[in-house]
N, C-alpha and C positions, 0 to 999 in steps of 0.2 A: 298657082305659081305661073309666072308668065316672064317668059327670058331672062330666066334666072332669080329673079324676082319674087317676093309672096305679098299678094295684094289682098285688104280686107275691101267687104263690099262697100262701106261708107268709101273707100278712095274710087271705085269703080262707078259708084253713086254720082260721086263729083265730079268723076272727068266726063259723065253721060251729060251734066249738069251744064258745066261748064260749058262744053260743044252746044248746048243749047241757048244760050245766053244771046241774045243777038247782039250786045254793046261790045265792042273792043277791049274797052276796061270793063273790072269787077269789082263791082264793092261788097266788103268779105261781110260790113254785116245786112244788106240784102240778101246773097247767097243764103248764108246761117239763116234769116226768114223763111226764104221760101222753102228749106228742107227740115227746116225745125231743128237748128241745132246753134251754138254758139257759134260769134266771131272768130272767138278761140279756137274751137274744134275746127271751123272753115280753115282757118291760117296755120295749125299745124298740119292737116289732112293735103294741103298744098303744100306745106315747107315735104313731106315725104315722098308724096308726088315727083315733085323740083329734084330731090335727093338720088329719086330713083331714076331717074332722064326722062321725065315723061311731059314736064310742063317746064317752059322757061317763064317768070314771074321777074316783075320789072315795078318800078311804082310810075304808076300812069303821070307823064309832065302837064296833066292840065288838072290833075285832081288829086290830090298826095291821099286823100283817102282811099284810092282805088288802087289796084293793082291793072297791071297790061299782061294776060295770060294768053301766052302762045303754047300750042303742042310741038315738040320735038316730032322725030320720027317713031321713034319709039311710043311718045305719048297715041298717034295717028294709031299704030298697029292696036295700043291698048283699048282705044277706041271703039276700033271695030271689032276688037272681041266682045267687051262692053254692049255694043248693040246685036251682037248676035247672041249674047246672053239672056240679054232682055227681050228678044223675041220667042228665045226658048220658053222663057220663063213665062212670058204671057199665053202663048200657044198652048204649055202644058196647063195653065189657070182655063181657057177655054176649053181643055178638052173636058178637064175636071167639074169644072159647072154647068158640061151637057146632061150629068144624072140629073141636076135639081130644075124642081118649078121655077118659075120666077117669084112666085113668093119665100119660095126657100131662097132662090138668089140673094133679093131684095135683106133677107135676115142675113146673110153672112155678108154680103156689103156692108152693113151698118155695124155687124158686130167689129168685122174689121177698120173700120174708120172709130170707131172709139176704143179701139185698141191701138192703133195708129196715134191717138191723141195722147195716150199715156204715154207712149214712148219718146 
């Protein structure tokens, strides 16, 4: 929960995503590419976003396929929860993969990427 709010992690995924984007506009189905997930899923995961004050979405005037995704204030603060969640989460994954060899690494890399691919 965050300001009153309850946020799932696919919306916390996309506002990481988002802030990543270097284009101004966003085309929902590039986005849905690069995270593996539908246009659909992209465009309601932003219509709740939008709902909750976190993203103002506009359709970009030079390309109606696109949208124009600004953060609110509120979207800015979720943000940076967002990145300090994901540095938790990484930091706890390195401290976790100090027991193993590299070749034990190497096997749970791959096991996770083709578990990544089902998903």
């Amino acid at each position: 929960e965050f300001e009153g709010d309850k946020y799932f992690p696919a919306e916390i995924h996309l506002i990481l995503h988002i802030a990543t984007c270097e284009e101004n506009s966003k085309n929902l189905t590039k986005i849905g590419q690069s995270l593996g997930i539908t246009k659909g899923a992209v465009s309601q995961i932003i219509k709740k976003l939008a709902d909750k004050g976190n993203l103002i979405k506009e359709i970009d005037n030079y390309n109606k396929n696109a949208l124009q995704l600004s953060f609110t204030e509120k979207g800015q603060r979720l943000l940076a929860l967002g990145r300090t969640l994901e540095r938790k989460a990484f930091k706890a994954l390195e401290t976790l993969l100090t027991d193993y060899t590299p070749p034990q690494k190497e096997t749970i890399l791959d096991f996770l990427h083709k578990l990544n691919s089902l998903l």
